[in-house]
mmCIF file of the C-alpha atoms, coordinates in Angstrom:
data_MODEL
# 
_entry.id   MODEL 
# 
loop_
_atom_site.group_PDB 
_atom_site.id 
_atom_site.type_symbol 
_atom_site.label_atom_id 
_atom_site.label_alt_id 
_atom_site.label_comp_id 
_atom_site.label_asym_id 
_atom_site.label_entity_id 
_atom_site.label_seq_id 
_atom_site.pdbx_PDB_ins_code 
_atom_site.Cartn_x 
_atom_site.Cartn_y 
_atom_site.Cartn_z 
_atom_site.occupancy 
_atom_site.B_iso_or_equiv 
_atom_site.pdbx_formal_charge 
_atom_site.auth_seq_id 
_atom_site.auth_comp_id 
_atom_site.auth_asym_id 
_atom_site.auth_atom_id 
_atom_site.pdbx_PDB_model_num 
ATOM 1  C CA . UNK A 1 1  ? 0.000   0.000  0.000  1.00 0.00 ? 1  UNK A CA 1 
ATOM 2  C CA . UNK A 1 2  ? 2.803   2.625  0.860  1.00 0.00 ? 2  UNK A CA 1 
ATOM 3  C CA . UNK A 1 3  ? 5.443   1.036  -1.433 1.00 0.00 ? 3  UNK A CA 1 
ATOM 4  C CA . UNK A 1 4  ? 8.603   3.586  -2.180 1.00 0.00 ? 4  UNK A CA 1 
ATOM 5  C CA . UNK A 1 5  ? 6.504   6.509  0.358  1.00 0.00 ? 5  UNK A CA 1 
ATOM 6  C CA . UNK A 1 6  ? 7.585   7.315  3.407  1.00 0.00 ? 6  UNK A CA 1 
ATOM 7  C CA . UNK A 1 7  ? 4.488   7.775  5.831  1.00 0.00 ? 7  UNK A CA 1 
ATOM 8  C CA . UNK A 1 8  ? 5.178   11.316 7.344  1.00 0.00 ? 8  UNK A CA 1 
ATOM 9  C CA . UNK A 1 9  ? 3.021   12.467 10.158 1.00 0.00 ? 9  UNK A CA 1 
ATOM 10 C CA . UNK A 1 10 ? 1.282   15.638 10.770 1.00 0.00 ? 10 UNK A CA 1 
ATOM 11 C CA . UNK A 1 11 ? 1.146   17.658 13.949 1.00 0.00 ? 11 UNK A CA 1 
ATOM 12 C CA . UNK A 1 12 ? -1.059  20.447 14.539 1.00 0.00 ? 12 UNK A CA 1 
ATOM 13 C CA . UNK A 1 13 ? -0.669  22.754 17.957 1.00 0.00 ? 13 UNK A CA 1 
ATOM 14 C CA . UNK A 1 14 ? -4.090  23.936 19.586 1.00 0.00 ? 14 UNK A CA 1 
ATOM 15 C CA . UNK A 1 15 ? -3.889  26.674 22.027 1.00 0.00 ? 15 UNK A CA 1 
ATOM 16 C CA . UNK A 1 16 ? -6.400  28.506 23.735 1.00 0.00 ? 16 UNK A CA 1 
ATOM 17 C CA . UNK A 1 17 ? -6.557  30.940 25.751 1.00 0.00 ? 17 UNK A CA 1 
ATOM 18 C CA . UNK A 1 18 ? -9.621  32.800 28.669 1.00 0.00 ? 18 UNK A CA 1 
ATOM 19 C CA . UNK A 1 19 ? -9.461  34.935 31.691 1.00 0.00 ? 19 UNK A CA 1 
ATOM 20 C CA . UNK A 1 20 ? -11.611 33.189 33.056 1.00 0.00 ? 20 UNK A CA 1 
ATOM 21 C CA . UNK A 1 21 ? -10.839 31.962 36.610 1.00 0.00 ? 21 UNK A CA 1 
ATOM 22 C CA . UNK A 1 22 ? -8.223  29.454 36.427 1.00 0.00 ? 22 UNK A CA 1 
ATOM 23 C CA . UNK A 1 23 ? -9.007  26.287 35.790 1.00 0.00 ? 23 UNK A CA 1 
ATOM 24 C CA . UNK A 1 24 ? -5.955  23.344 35.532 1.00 0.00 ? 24 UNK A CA 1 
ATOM 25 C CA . UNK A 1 25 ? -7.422  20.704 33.125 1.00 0.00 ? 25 UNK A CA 1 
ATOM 26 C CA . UNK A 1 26 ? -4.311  18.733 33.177 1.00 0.00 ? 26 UNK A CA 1 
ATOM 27 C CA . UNK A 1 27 ? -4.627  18.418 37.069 1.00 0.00 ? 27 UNK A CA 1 
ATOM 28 C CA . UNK A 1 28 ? -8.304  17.400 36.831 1.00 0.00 ? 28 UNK A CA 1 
ATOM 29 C CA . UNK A 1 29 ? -7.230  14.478 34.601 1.00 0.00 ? 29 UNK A CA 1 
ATOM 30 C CA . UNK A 1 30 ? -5.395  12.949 36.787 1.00 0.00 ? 30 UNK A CA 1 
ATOM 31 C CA . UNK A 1 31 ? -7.936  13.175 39.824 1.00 0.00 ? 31 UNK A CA 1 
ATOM 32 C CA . UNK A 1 32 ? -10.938 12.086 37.425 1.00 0.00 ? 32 UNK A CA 1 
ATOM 33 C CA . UNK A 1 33 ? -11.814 8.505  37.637 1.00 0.00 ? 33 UNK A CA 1 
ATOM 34 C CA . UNK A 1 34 ? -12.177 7.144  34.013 1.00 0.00 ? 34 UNK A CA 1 
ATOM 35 C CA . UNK A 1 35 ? -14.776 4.664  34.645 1.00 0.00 ? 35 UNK A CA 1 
ATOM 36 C CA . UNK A 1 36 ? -17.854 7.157  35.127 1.00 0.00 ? 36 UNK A CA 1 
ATOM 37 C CA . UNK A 1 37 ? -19.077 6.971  31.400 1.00 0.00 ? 37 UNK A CA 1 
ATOM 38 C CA . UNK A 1 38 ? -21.008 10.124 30.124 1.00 0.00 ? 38 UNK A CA 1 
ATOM 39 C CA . UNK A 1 39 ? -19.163 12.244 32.756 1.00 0.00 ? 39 UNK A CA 1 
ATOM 40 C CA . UNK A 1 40 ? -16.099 14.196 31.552 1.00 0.00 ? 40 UNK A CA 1 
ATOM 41 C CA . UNK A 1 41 ? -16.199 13.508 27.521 1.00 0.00 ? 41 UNK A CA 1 
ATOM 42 C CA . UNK A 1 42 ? -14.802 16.566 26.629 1.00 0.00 ? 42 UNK A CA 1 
ATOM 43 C CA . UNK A 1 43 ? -11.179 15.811 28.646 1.00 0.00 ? 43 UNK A CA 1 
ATOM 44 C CA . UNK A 1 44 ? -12.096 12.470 27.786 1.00 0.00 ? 44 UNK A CA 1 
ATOM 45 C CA . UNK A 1 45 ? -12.027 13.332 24.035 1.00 0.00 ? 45 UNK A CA 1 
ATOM 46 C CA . UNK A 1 46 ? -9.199  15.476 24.267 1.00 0.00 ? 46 UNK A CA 1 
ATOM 47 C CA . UNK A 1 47 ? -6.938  12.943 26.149 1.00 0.00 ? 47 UNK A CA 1 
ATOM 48 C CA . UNK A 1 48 ? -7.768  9.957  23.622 1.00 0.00 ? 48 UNK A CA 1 
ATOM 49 C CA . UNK A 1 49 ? -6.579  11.889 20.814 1.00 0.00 ? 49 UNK A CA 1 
ATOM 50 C CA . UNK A 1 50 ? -3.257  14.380 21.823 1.00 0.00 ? 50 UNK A CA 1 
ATOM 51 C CA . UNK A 1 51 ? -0.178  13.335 21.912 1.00 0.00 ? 51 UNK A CA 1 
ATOM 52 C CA . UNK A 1 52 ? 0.778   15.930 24.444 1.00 0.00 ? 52 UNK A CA 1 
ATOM 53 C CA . UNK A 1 53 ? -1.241  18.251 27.240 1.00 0.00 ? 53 UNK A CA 1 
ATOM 54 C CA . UNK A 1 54 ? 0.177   21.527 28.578 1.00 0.00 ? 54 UNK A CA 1 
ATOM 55 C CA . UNK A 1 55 ? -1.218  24.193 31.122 1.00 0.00 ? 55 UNK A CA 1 
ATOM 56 C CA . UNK A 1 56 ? 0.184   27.524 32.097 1.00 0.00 ? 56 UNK A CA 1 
ATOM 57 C CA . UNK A 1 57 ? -1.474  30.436 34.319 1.00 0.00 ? 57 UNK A CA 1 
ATOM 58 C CA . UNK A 1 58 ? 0.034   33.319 32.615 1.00 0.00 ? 58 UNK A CA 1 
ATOM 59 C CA . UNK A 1 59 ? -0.759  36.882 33.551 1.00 0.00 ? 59 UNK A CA 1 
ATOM 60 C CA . UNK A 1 60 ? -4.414  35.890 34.655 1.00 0.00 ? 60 UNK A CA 1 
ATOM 61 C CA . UNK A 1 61 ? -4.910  33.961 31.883 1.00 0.00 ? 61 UNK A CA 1 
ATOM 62 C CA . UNK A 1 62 ? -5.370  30.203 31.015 1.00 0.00 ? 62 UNK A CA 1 
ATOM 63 C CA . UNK A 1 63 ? -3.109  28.874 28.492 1.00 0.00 ? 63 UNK A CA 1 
ATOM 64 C CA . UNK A 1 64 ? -3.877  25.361 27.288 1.00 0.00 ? 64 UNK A CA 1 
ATOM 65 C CA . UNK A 1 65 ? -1.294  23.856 24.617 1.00 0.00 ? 65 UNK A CA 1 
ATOM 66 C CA . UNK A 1 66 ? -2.503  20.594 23.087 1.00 0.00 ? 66 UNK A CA 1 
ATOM 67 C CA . UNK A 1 67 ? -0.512  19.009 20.649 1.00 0.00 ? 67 UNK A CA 1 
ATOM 68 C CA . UNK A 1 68 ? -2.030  16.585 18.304 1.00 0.00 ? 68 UNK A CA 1 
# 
């Protein structure tokens, strides 16, 4: 199927940021139990598919890095 082609793979770099008060997603993960279905899907979702998670407080504002 990929004969002579290298398979390269793409990363994309989502970051958002709010002022809203702060809020550490990457701590919450790790608190969350994973075995309460239909609670959390949005970490959930986020977890399953990035390769990498990163939080900062900066200035007063949230800064969350995913990399995918």
């Amino acid at each position: 199927m990929y004969q002579g082609k290298e398979l390269q793979l793409v990363s994309y770099i989502l970051r958002i940021r709010d002022d809203c008060t702060a809020f550490d997603p990457t701590e919450y993960h790790k608190v969350m139990k994973m075995d309460e279905l239909g609670k959390n899907v949005g970490i959930q979702m986020v977890y399953g598919m990035a390769r990498e998670v990163q939080y900062q407080n900066l200035l007063g504002m949230n800064v969350l890095t995913i990399l995918i």
